[in-house]
C-alpha positions, -999 to +999 in steps of 0.1 A: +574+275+192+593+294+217+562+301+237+553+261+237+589+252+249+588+281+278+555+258+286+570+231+286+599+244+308+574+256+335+556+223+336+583+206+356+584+204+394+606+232+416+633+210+410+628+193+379+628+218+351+622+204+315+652+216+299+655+186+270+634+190+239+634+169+203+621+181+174+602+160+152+603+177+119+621+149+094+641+176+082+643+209+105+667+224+076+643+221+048+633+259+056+665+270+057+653+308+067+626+296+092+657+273+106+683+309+111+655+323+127+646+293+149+681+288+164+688+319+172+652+323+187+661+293+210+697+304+221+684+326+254+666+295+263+689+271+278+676+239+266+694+212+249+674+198+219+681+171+192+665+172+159+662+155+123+680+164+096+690+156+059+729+145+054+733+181+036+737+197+072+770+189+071+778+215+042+758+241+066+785+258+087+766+286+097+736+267+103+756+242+123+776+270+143+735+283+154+725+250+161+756+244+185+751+278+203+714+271+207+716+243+228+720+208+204+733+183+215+721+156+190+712+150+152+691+121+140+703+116+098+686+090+078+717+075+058+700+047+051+725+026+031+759+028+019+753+016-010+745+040-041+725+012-060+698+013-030+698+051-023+688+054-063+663+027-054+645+044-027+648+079-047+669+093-020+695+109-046+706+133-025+722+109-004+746+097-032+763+128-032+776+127+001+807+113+016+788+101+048+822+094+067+832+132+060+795+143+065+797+129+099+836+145+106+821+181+097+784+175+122+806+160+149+834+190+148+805+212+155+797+192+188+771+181+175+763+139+181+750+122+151+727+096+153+734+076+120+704+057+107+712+026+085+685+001+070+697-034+058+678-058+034+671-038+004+667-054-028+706-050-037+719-061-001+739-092-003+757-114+029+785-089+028+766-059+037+774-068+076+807-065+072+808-035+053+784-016+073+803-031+101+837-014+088+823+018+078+807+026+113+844+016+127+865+040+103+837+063+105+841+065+139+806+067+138+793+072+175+755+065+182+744+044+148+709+031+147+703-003+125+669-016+112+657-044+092+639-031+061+600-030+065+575-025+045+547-005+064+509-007+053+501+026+029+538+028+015+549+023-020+570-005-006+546-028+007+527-026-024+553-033-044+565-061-020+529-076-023+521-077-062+554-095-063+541-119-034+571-108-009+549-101+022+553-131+042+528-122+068+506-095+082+515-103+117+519-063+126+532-072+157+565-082+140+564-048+116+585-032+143+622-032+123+639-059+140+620-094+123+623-097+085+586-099+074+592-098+035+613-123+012+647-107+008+662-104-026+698-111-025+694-136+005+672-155+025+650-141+052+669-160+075+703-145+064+689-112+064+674-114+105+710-136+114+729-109+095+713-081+111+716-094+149+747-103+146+760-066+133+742-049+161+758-071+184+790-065+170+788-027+166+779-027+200+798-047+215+819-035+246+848-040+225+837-015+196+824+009+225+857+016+239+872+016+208+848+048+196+849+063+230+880+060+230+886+078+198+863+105+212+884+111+240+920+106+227+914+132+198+893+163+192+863+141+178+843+173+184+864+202+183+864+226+213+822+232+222+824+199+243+861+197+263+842+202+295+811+181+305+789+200+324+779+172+345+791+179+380+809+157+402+782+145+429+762+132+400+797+117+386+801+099+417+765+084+418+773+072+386+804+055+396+785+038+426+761+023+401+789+013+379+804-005+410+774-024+416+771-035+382+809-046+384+803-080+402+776-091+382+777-121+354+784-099+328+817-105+326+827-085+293+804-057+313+826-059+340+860-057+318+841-030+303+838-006+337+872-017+349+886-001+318+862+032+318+858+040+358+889+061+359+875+081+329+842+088+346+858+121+370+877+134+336+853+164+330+865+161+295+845+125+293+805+129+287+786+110+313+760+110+289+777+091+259+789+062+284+751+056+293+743+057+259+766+035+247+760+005+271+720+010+273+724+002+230+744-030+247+719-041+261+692-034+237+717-055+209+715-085+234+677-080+239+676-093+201 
């Protein structure tokens, strides 16, 4: 593995090194001794990497201090749902164990982003699962979470079970792509479920609920002392403010409102260039719905 990445570092141009790399292992703790010996294998070389994990990283302190130190930035977790009646459903026990909100406070201390997967329009999901998803992710302080519509893929367990109970409502795969409801909800109608779904993304990001988690982020110690200083450096700060300024004049008028408030916070090396792009590329992708 550390040979491959050192390829993969010496396959970019004089002046475009690869230094990013994901892993794609669903759950790169499930080894936990492979894992020790993995991060401390990649600290000498300087990459940043994000990776997949199970929610019971965040009781991994040691494993979470190597991860750090090696270079990662980022860590995909599969929540899934907030409620216990679906995670017993979908056999992810595990899951109901954890306090996610305190899982994601002990990841993020470690300066470590998660990436919090949720899935709505499982068989116990009523109407009032947007709102509730949409308050947890805001006490949470949850910063990068990642919503789908439940889909049943051909070959799972699901789909099977969808179809003898005549749920599929079409085998138009183009639509399998967990953002159109292609099944027959349970506790509402399809058309609750995609209306439902659209509108929490747009609300989660909006450029309202942005600030108010980037905010958080910068007012407090959201995660603790590996990432007071961006290593971003200023001529790339100011490139990025010039594209900002460009975009300030546009139609996009809570975009606009949006820079006005954030441009002074873009030379704060204590501000992550990266979590600002982030934050208003999902902003777009919500209004692409």
């Amino acid at each position: 593995m550390v040979t491959e990445i050192e390829d993969i570092k010496r396959s970019g141009t004089k002046y475009k090194k690869k230094k990013s790399v994901f892993f794609v292992d669903d759950n790169i703790i499930a080894n936990k001794s492979f894992s020790r010996r993995l991060f401390m294998a990649l600290e000498p070389l300087n990459i940043n990497w994000m990776c997949q994990a199970s929610v019971n990283i965040s009781r991994e302190d040691e494993l979470l201090t190597l991860m750090r130190q090696s270079g990662c930035g980022a860590v995909f977790v599969g929540f899934e749902s907030i409620s216990k009646d679906n995670l017993a459903h979908m056999h992810k026990v595990v899951n109901g164990r954890y306090d996610y909100a305190e899982a994601i406070r002990k990841i993020q201390a470690h300066g470590i982003i998660v990436h919090g997967s949720f899935i709505v329009g499982y068989d116990s999901d009523v109407p009032s699962v947007f709102d509730e998803l949409i308050e947890f992710i805001r006490q949470s302080h949850l910063l990068v979470p990642i919503i789908h519509i439940l889909t049943p893929f051909p070959g799972t367990i699901l789909f099977e079970r969808l179809q003898r109970e005549g749920r599929i409502r079409h085998t138009d795969w183009t639509k399998y792509d967990t953002k159109h409801v292609v099944f027959s909800p349970h506790g509402m109608s399809a058309e609750e479920l995609l209306v439902g779904y659209r509108r929490l993304v747009k609300e989660v990001y909006c450029f309202d609920s942005i600030l108010e988690r980037l905010n958080y982020y910068w007012a407090t110690d959201f995660w603790g002392p590996h990432n007071r200083i961006d290593p971003v450096k200023f001529r790339y700060r100011l490139l990025f403010a010039l594209r900002l300024l460009t975009l300030l004049f546009s139609r996009h008028t809570e975009r606009s409102k949006f820079i006005v408030r954030i441009l002074p916070k873009v030379f704060d090396r204590r501000v992550r260039v990266s979590a600002i792009l982030a934050q208003m590329a999902y902003n777009d992708l919500a209004h692409s719905l």
